[in-house]
C-alpha positions in Angstrom: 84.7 -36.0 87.0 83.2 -33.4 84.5 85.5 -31.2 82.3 85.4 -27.2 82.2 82.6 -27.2 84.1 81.0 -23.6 84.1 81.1 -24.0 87.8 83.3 -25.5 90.7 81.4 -25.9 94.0 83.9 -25.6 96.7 82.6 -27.6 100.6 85.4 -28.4 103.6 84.2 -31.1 105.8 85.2 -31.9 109.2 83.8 -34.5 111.6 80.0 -33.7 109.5 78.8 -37.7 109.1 75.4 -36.7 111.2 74.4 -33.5 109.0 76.7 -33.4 105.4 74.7 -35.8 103.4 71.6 -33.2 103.5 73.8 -30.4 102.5 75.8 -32.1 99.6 72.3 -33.6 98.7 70.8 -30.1 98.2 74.2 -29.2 95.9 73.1 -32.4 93.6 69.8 -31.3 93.3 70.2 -27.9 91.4 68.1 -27.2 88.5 71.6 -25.8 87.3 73.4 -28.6 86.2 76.7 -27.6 84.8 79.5 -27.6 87.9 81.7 -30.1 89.4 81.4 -30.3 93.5 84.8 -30.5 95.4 84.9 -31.5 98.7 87.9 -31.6 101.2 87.7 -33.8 103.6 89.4 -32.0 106.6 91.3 -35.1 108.9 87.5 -36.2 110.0 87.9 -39.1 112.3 84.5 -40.3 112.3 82.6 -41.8 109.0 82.9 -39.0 107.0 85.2 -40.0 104.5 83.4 -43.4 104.0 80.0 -41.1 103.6 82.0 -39.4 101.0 83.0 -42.0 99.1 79.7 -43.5 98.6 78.6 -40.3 97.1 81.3 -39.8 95.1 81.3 -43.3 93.5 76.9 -42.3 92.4 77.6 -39.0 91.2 80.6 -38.2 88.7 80.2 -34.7 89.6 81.8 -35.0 92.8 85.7 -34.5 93.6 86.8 -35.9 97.1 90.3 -34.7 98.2 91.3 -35.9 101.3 93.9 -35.2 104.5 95.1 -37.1 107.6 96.0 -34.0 108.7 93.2 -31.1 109.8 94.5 -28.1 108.7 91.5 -25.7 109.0 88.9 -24.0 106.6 91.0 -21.1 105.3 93.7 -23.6 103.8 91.0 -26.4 102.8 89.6 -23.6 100.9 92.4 -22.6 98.7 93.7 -25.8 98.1 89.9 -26.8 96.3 89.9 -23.5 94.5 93.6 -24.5 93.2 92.0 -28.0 92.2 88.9 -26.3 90.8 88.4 -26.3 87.0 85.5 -23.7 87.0 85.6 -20.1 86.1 83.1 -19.4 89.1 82.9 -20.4 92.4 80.6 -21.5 94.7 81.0 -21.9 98.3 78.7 -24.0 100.0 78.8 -25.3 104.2 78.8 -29.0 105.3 75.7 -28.2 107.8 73.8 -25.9 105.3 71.6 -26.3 102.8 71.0 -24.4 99.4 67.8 -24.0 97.5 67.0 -25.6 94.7 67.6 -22.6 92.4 70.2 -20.9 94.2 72.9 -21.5 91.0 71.2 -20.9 88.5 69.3 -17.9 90.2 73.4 -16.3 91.6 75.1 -17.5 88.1 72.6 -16.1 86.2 72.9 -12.2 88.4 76.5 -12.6 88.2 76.7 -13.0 84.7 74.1 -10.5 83.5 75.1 -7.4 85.7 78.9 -8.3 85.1 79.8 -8.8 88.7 82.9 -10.0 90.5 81.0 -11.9 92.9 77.5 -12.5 94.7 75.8 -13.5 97.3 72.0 -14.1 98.6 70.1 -13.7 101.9 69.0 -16.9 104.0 66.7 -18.3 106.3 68.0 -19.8 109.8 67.1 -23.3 109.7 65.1 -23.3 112.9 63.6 -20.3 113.2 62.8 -19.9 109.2 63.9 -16.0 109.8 65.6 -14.2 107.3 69.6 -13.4 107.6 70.7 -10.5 107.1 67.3 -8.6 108.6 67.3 -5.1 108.6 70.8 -4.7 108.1 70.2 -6.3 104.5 68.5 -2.9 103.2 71.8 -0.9 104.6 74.9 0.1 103.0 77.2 -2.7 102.4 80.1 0.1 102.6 79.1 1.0 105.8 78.3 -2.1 107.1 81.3 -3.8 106.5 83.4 -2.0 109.1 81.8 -2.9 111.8 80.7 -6.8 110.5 80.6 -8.7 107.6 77.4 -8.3 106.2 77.0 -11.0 103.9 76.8 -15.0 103.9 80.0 -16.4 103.6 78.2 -19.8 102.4 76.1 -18.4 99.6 79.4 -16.4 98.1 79.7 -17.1 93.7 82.5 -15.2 92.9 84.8 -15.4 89.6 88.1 -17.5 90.3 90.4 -14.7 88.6 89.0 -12.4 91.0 90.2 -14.4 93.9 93.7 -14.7 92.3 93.9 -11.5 92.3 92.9 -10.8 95.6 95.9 -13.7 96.7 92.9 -16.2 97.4 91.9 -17.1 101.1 94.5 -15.2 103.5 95.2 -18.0 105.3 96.8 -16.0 108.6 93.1 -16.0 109.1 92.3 -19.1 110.8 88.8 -18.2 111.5 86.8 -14.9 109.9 88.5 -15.5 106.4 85.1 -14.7 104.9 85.1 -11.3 106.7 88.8 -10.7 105.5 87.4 -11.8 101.9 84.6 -9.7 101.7 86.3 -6.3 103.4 89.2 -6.9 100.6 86.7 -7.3 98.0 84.9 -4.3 99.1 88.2 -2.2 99.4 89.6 -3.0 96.0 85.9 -2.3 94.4 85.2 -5.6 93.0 81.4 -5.3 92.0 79.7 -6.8 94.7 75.8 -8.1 94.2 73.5 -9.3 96.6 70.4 -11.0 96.1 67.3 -10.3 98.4 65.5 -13.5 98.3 66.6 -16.5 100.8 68.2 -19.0 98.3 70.3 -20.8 101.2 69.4 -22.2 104.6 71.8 -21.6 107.1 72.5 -23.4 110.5 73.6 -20.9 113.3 73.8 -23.6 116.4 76.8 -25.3 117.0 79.0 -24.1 114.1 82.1 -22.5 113.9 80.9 -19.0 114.9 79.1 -20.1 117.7 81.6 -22.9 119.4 84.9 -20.5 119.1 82.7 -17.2 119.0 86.0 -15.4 121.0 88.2 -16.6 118.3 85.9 -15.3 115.8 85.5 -12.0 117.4 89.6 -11.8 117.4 89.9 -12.3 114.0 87.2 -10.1 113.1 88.8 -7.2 115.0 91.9 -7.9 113.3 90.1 -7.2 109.8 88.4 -4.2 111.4 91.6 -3.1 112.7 93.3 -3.9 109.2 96.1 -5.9 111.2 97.5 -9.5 110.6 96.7 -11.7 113.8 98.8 -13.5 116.0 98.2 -17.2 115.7 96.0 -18.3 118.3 
C-alpha cells in the first residue's frame, strides 16, 4: 500500500482471468513510478480474484477490493475513486494496455498546462490503427454532441474535479464515460488531449461491442440530456 501517492490508478475487473494480467502488467511497468493501482474485482466467477491476489501480494502498489455481488462499471468506478488516495486519476481497462510512458507523458501535460483532465489517442490492438482518426483533428465541442470523442481508458483527470462534477452518474449503466466527458465539456473543465497513441485499446468483444444497443441508448440519453430508464 503506498501513502499519498501522486496518483491513484483506477481498473474494474469482471470475468478478465484470460487477458487482465497483460493490462495490469503494462500499469506496473511505467517509467512513472509514483501511484497506487486499485482494482475492483466486479463478482468475477472465474480465477480472477485468485489472479489478483497473486499480484497484489508481489507488488505493494496494488489495492484489491472485492464484491460477491456485480454491480457494474459505473458504481465499481466510484467506489475506487472514494478508496483512492491520489490527487489524479487514472483510468485504465482490464483488456487494454498502456504504454510505457503514458503517466508520466498525461501527468506531466496535465500538470504543466493546468488542466482538469486529459486524455491521449490509441492504437487498436489488431489493426495497430490509430483511434480517434480524423475526427482527432476536429473540434472536441462539436464532436461531442454527436459521440464522445475521446478514450474513456486513457482519461487523467484531478479527483476534485470529479467531486465536483458528482463523480460517475451512476443512472448510467453503460456510456458513463460519454456522460463524463459531455459534463466536463459543458461545465468548461480544461480538457487536453494528447496526439500520440500512449494506450492500446481492444475493440472486439468488449462492452461496446457485446451490448452495442445498450450503448447506443445510453448515449442518446446524454445526447438528448435525459436520465435513462433502467434497462
Amino acid at each position: 500500500m503506498i501513502e499519498n501517492p501522486k496518483i491513484s490508478v483506477i481498473m474494474s475487473v469482471y470475468n478478465s482471468a484470460s487477458f487482465v494480467s497483460s493490462s495490469i502488467q503494462s500499469i506496473l511497468d511505467q517509467t512513472f513510478n509514483d501511484f497506487e493501482f486499485l482494482i475492483y474485482n466486479d463478482g468475477s466467477t472465474d480465477t480472477t480474484l485468485e489472479l489478483l491476489k497473486s499480484f497484489r501480494d508481489s507488488d505493494k502498489r496494488i489495492t484489491v477490493i472485492s464484491s460477491r455481488q456485480n454491480i457494474g462499471l459505473t458504481k465499481s468506478l466510484n467506489k475506487l475513486i472514494q478508496a483512492s488516495k491520489g490527487n489524479i486519476l487514472a483510468r485504465q481497462d482490464a483488456d487494454d494496455i498502456s504504454f510505457p510512458d503514458r503517466l508520466k507523458i498525461q501527468y506531466g501535460k496535465l500538470i504543466s498546462d493546468n488542466l482538469d483532465a486529459i486524455y491521449s489517442r490509441a492504437v487498436r490492438i489488431n489493426s495497430k490503427t490509430k483511434i480517434p482518426g480524423i475526427s482527432h483533428y476536429l473540434p472536441k465541442k462539436i464532436l461531442i454532441k454527436y459521440k464522445n470523442p475521446y478514450i474513456h481508458g486513457t482519461l487523467l483527470i484531478k479527483k476534485e474535479v470529479l467531486k465536483e462534477i458528482g463523480y460517475y452518474n451512476e443512472k448510467f449503466y453503460y456510456s458513463q464515460d460519454y456522460k463524463l466527458a459531455y459534463d466536463l465539456q459543458k461545465q468548461k473543465y480544461k480538457i487536453g488531449t494528447i496526439s500520440r497513441p500512449l494506450y492500446k485499446l481492444n475493440t472486439s468483444n468488449n462492452i461496446s461491442s457485446l451490448f452495442s444497443e445498450k450503448q447506443k441508448y445510453y448515449a442518446d440519453c446524454v445526447k438528448q440530456q435525459i436520465e435513462p430508464v433502467s434497462t
